[in-house]
C-alpha positions as CSV (number, residue, x, y, z in Angstrom):
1,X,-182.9,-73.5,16.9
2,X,-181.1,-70.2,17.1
3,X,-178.3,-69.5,14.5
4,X,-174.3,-69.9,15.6
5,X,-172.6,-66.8,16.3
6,X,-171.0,-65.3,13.5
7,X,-173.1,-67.3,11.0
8,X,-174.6,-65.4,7.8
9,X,-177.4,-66.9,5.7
10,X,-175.5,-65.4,2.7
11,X,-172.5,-66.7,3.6
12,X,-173.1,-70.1,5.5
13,X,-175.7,-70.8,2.8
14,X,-173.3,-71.2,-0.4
15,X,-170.7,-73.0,2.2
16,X,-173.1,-75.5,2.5
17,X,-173.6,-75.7,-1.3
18,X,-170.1,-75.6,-1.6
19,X,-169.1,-78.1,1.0
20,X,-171.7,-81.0,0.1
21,X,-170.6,-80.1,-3.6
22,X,-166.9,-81.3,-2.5
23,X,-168.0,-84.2,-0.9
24,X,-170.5,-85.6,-3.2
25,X,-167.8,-85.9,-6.0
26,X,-165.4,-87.3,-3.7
27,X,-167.2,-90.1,-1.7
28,X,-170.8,-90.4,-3.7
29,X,-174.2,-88.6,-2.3
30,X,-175.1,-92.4,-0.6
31,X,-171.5,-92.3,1.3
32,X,-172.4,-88.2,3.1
33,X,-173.9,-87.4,6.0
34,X,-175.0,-84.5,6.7
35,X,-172.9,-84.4,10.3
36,X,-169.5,-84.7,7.5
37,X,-171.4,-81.7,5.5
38,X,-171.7,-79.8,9.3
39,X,-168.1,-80.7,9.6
40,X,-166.8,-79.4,6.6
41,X,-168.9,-76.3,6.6
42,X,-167.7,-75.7,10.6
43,X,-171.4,-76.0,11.8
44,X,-173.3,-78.1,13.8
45,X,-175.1,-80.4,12.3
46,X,-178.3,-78.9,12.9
47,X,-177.6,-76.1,11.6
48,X,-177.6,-77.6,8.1
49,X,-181.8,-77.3,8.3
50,X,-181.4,-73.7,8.4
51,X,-180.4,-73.5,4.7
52,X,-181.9,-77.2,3.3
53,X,-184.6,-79.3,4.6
54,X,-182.7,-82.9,3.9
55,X,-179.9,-84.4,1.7
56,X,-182.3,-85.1,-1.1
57,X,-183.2,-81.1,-1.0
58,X,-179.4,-80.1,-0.9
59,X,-178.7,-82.7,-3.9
60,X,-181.6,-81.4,-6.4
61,X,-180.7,-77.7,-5.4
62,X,-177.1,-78.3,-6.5
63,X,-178.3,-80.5,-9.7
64,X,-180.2,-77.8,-10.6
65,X,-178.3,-74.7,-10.1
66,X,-175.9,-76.2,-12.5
67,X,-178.3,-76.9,-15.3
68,X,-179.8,-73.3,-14.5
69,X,-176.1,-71.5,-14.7
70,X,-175.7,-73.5,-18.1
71,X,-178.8,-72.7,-19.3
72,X,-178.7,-68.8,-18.5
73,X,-174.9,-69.1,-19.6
74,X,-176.4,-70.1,-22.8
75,X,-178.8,-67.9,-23.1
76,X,-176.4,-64.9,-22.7
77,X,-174.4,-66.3,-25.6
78,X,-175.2,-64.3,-28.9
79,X,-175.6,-67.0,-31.5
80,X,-173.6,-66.8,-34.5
81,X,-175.0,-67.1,-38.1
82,X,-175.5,-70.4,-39.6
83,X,-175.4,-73.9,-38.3
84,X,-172.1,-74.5,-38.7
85,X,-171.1,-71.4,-36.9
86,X,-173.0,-72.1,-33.6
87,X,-172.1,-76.0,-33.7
88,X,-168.7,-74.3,-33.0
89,X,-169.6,-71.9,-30.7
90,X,-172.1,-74.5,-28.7
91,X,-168.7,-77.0,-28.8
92,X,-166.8,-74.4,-27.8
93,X,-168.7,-73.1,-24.8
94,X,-169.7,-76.5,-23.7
95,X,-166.3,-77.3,-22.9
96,X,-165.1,-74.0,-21.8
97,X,-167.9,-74.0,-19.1
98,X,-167.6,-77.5,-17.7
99,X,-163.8,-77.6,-17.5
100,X,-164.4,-74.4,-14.8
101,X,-166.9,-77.0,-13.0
102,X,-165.6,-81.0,-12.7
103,X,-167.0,-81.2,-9.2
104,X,-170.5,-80.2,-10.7
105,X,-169.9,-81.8,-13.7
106,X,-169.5,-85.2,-11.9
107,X,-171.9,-85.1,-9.3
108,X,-174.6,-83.9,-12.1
109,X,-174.0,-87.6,-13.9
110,X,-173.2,-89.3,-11.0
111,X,-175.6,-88.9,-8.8
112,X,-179.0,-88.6,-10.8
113,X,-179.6,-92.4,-9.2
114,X,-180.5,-91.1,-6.1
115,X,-182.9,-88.6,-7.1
116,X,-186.3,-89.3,-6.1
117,X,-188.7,-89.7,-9.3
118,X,-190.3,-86.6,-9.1
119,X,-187.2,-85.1,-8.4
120,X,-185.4,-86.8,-11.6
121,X,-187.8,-85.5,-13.5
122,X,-187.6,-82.0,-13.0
123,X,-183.7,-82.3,-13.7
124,X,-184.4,-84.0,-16.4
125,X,-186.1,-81.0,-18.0
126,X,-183.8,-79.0,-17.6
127,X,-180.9,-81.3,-19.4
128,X,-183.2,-82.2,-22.2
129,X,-183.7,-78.0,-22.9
130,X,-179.7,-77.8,-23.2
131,X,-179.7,-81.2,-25.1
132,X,-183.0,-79.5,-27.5
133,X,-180.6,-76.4,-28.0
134,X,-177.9,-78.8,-29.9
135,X,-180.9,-80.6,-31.4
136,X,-182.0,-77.6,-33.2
137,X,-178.8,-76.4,-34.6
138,X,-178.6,-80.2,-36.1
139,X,-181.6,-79.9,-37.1
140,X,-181.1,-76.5,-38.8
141,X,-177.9,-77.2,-40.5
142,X,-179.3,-80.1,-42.4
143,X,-182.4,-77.7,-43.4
144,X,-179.7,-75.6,-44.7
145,X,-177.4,-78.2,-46.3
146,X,-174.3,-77.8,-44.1
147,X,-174.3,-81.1,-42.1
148,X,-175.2,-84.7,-42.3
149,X,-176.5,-86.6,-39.7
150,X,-178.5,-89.3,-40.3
151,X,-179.9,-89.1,-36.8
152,X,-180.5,-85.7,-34.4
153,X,-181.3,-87.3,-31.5
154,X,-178.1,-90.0,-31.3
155,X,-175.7,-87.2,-32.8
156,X,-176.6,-84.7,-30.3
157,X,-175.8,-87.4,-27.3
158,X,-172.8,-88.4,-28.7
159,X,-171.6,-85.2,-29.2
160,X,-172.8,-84.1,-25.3
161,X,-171.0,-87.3,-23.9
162,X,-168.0,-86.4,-25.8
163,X,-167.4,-83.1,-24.8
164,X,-168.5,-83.8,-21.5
165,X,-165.3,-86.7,-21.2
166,X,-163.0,-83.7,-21.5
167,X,-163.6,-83.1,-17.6
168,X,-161.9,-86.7,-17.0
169,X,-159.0,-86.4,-18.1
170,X,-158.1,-82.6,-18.9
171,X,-155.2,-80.9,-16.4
172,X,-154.4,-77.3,-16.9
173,X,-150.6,-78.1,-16.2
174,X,-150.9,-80.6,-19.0
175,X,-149.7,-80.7,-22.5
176,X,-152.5,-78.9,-24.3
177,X,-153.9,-75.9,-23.4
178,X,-158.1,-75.2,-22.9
179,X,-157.9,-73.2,-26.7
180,X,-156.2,-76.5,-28.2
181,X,-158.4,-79.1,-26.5
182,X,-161.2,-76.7,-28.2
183,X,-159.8,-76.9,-31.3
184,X,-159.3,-80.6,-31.4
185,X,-162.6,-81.5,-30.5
186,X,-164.5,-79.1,-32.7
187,X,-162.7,-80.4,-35.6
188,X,-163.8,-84.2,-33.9
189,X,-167.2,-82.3,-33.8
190,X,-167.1,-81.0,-37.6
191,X,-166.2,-85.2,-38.7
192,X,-169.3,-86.6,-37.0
193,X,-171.8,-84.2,-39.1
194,X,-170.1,-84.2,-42.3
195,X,-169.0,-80.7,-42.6
């Protein structure tokens, strides 16, 4: 099937992305169709198969790509000394990334049900690497003395699903500003391991 006039791979592609993105956090993966993807994007329907095989394809490719830009955000990150320092700065940029991205944010809890097994599994990797990241600065600050947690594994997901709440019920015209929200859940963050 030959390409629509004036469609770009480099452009069309990441509309796509963008477009089933929208409409997965609105409505739910189960409620879109492609053809409402195709409609969004302003492209037959199709045309869709140019840039993704299927639904399933577009849903992992967007699950993933955010785990992958949090991961590499991460990585880019120069860790601060001591546990206690890059407990901070891992609260810190946890919420300062994900308040950028609700849409992701959403559809990357949301909609792990409808990934096939296989599928699931790969995403999962990647979400237990970020979640092995806060692990191991548990981990390390009660090796050094600076925390207490009497369990890494159910601190870390508390900690995740907390900061990860911000995204439901943060507005930037509201009455706290993204440094404040920061500062009031790292000091939430401090209470839960004892420092």
């Amino acid at each position: 099937m030959a390409r629509t006039q004036g469609s770009h791979s480099d452009i069309t592609g990441p509309r796509v992305r963008a477009a089933a993105l929208r409409l997965f956090a609105r409505h739910g993966y189960a409620a879109v169709s492609m053809r409402q993807i195709a409609a969004e994007v302003g492209v037959q329907a199709g045309a869709l198969y140019n840039y993704t095989p299927d639904k399933q394809s577009l849903l992992v490719s967007l699950l993933k790509g955010h785990m992958d830009e949090l991961l590499a955000a991460r990585r880019a990150a120069a860790p601060p000394a001591g546990a206690l320092a890059q407990l901070e700065a891992f609260t810190r940029f946890h919420i300062a990334f994900h308040l950028e991205r609700p849409d992701a944010v959403f559809v990357s809890y949301m909609e792990l049900r409808n990934l096939t097994e296989a599928h699931f599994a790969d995403v999962e990797a990647l979400r237990r690497a970020y979640e092995d990241e806060l692990e191991g600065i548990l981990r390390a600050g009660l090796a050094e003395g600076s925390l207490t947690v009497q369990d890494t594994k159910i601190t870390t997901m508390a900690i995740i699903a907390m900061l990860t709440g911000v995204n439901t019920w943060y507005r930037d015209d509201g009455r706290l500003d993204r440094d404040d929200v920061q500062t009031i859940y790292w000091d939430m963050v401090r209470g839960m391991v004892g420092a």
